[in-house]
N, C-alpha and C positions, 0 to 999 in steps of 0.2 A: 652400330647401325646409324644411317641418315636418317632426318627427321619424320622423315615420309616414310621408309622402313618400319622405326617404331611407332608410327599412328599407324598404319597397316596392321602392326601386331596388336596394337592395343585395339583396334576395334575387331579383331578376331577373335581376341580375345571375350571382348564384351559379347560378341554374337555366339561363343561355345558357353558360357556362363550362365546358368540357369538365373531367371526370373530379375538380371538386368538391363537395363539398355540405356542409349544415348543415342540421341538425333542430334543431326546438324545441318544446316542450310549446302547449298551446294557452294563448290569454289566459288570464288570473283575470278575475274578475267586477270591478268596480267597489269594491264593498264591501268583497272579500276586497283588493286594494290599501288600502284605506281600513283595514281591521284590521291590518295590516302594519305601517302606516303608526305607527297608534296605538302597536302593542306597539313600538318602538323609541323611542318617547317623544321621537323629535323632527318636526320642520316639516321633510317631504320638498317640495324645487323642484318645480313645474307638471309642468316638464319629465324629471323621474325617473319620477312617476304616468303621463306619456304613456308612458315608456317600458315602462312592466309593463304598459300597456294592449296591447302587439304581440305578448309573449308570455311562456309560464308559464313559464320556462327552462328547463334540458336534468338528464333524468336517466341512468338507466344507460344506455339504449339510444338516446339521441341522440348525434350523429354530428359530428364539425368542432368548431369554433373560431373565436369571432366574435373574441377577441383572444389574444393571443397566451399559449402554456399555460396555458390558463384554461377552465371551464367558465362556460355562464352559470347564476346561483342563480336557483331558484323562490323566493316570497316565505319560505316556511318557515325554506328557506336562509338566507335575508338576514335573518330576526328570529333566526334560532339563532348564525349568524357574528357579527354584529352586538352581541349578547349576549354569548357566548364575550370578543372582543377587547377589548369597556369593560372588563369584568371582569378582565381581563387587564391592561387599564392602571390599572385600580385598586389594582391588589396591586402593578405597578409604584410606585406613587407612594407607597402606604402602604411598600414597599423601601428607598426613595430619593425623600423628598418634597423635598429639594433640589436635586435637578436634575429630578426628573419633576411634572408638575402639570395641571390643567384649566386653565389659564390661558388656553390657546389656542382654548378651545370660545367666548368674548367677541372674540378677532381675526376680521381678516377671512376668508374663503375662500380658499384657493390657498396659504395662512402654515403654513409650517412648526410643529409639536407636540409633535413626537417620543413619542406616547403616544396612542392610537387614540379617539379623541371620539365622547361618543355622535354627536353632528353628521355624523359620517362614516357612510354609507349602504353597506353592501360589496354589489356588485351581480354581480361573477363573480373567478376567481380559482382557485387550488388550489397545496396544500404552504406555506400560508403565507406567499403572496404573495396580495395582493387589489388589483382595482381597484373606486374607491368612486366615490361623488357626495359630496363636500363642502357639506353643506345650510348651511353658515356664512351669515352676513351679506355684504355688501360687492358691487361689480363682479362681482365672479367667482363670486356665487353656484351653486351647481351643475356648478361645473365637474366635471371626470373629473380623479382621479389613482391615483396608485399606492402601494403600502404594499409596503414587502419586511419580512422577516425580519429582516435586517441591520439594514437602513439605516434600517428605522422609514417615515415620511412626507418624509421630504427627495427636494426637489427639487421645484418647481411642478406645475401642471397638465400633465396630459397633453393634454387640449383642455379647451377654455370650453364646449361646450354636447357633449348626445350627438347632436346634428345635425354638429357638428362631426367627433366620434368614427366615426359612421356614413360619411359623406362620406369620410372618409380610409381606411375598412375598404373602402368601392369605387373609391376613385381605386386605391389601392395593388393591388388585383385586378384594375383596367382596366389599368394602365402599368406592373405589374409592378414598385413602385417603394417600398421600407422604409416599411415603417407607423409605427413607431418605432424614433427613431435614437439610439443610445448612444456615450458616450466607446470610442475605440478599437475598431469594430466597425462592419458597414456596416449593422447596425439587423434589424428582424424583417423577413423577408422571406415573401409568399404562395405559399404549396407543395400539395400536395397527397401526402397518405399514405393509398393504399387506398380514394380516390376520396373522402376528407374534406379540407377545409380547415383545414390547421395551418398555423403559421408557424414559422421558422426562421432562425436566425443569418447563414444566409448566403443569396446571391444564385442562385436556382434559374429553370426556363425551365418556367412554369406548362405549356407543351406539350411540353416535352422529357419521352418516354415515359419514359428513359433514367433520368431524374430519381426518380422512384417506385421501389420506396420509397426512402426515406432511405439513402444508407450510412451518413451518421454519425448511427445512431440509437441512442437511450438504450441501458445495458448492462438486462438483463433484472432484475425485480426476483427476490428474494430471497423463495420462500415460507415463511413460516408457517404451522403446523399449528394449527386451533383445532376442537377434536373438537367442537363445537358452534358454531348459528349464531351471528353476530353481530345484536342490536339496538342501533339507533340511536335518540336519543331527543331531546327538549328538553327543559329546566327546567323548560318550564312544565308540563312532561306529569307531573310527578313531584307526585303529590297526598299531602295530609294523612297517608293513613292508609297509605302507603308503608313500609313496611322498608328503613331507611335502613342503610349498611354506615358503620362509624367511620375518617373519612378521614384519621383520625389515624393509625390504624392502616397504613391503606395506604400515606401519606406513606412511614412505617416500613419499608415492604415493599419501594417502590420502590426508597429509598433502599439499604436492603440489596444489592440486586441491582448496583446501580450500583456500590457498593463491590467488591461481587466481578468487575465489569466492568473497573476504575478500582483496586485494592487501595492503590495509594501516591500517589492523588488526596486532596485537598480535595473533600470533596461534599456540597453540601447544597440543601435543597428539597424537593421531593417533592413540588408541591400540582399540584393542576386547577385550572382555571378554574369548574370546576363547583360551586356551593353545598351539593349535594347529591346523592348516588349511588344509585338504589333498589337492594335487592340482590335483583338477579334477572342470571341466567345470559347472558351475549352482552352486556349493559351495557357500552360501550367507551370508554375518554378517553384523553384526551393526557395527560400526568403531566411538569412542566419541575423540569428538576434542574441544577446550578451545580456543572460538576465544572473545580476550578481556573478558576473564574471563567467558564467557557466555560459558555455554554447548552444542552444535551443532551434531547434530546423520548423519551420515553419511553410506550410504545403498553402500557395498560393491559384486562384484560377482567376483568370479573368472572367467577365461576365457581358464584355462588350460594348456595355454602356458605358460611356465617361472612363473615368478608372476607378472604378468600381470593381472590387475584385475580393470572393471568398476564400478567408482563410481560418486555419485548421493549426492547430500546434500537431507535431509528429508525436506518438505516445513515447512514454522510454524504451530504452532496450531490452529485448524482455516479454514486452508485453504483448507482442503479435502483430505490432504495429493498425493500418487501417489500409481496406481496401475501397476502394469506390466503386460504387453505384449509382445507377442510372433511372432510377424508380421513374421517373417520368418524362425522360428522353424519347425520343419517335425513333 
């Protein structure tokens, strides 16, 4: 079947299957894929543009999990992730241009990088894992794989096409049966939490009441207080005549913090992926710091004044992470 075929089944699917479900934004227009397209400055496969033709992906109040903890990205999503990680392996490479490189954006598809290509398409994901579309050259053009934290792009294809992908997101919900399978583990399995569609580590009985919710579910995240909203923004929203904050400065700031986090650490770094910060109030980024060699993600806001700006170390993995709050925002 086309790819449109098997999401057809696969949400028939979901809407005959007792107590799951998955929402998603509506298509984008043709064009809006086609700008998408452009701002990532690469050649998306056929079959990636079929796939934003089905739908505009999931934002706060969409429901489920087409893979496994992952939301899926609107186009915006994919040009701002997208942007975010090259940038990210750029500053790698400019770190360490003997062992990191673009050399892999000339290999074929499915070929190991170790360093995020513009060629790589991120199409859902969250916390720093992504699953992309590899627009490479070769056989395997378009395939699906996967990006960790850790482990970087190691490890082949998760599937060759998203007809493939699709097909195995409804076999595994017809049969009950790991969507993907890892060393020492029996693979993601199809669950259901609160009458969404998530997946999990272990082997559950899609009708077992008993089953809902989870016991072994994540520990609760960790609030922070941010007495004003948060804005999110892209690069590209940040114009000419912008009030830019000096990231030199903030480097400085983070860094401090870190030391007081860390006192008899090694630490250094302090940058964004970000080229430029405008300073306005709720402005928010990731900030990566090198304490004793370990990577450390540090959650930064501006505050509008000066550059002045609160930051937060990211808890570890694990731990439930931290959500914000707004306790005395209007």
């Amino acid at each position: 079947m086309s790819i449109t075929s098997e999401w057809s089944a696969l949400l028939e699917v979901i809407d005959t299957t007792p107590s799951i479900s998955l929402t998603v934004r509506p298509a984008p227009s043709a064009s809006e894929v086609e700008r998408a397209e452009a701002l990532t400055a690469a050649v998306w496969p056929e079959q990636l543009r079929e796939f934003f033709s089905l739908h505009g992906g999931q934002g706060p109040n969409d429901l489920g999990e087409l893979l496994p903890q992952s939301e899926l990205f609107d186009l915006d999503r994919v040009v701002a992730e997208h942007q975010m990680m090259v940038e990210l392996g750029r500053q790698m490479i400019a770190y360490d241009p003997e062992y990191y490189s673009l050399d892999g954006d000339s290999a074929e598809a499915g070929t190991q990088a170790d360093v995020f290509l513009p060629s790589y398409i991120p199409f859902g994901g969250a916390d720093g894992y992504l699953f992309f579309c590899d627009a490479r050259p070769g056989p395997h053009t378009g395939c699906i794989r996967q990006w960790h934290k850790e482990g970087a792009d190691e490890g082949g294809p998760s599937w060759l096409t998203f007809t493939d992908m699709l097909r195995a997101v409804r076999t595994s919900i017809t049969e009950n049966s790991p969507l993907i399978e890892f060393p020492e583990s029996a693979g993601w399995w199809p669950h259901h939490y609160e009458g969404n569609l998530i997946w999990t580590p272990d082997e559950l009985d899609l009708d077992e009441e008993a089953a809902a919710p989870l016991e072994t579910s994540l520990p609760e995240p960790t609030p922070i207080d941010i007495p004003f909203p948060l804005i999110n923004f892209l690069p590209s929203q940040v114009g000419p005549d912008d009030d830019i904050v000096d990231l030199e400065v903030i480097a400085q700031t983070v860094l401090k913090a870190a030391r007081m986090l860390h006192p008899y650490a090694h630490i250094e770094g302090g940058q964004t992926v970000f080229p430029r910060l405008p300073r306005r109030q709720g402005i928010n980024a990731n900030f990566f710091v090198s304490v004793n060699g370990e990577q450390r993600v540090y959650f930064g806001v501006l505050t509008g004044d000066g550059d002045d700006i609160i930051i937060f170390e990211h808890p570890p993995e694990g731990s439930g992470g931290f959500i914000v709050v707004n306790k005395d925002a209007q």
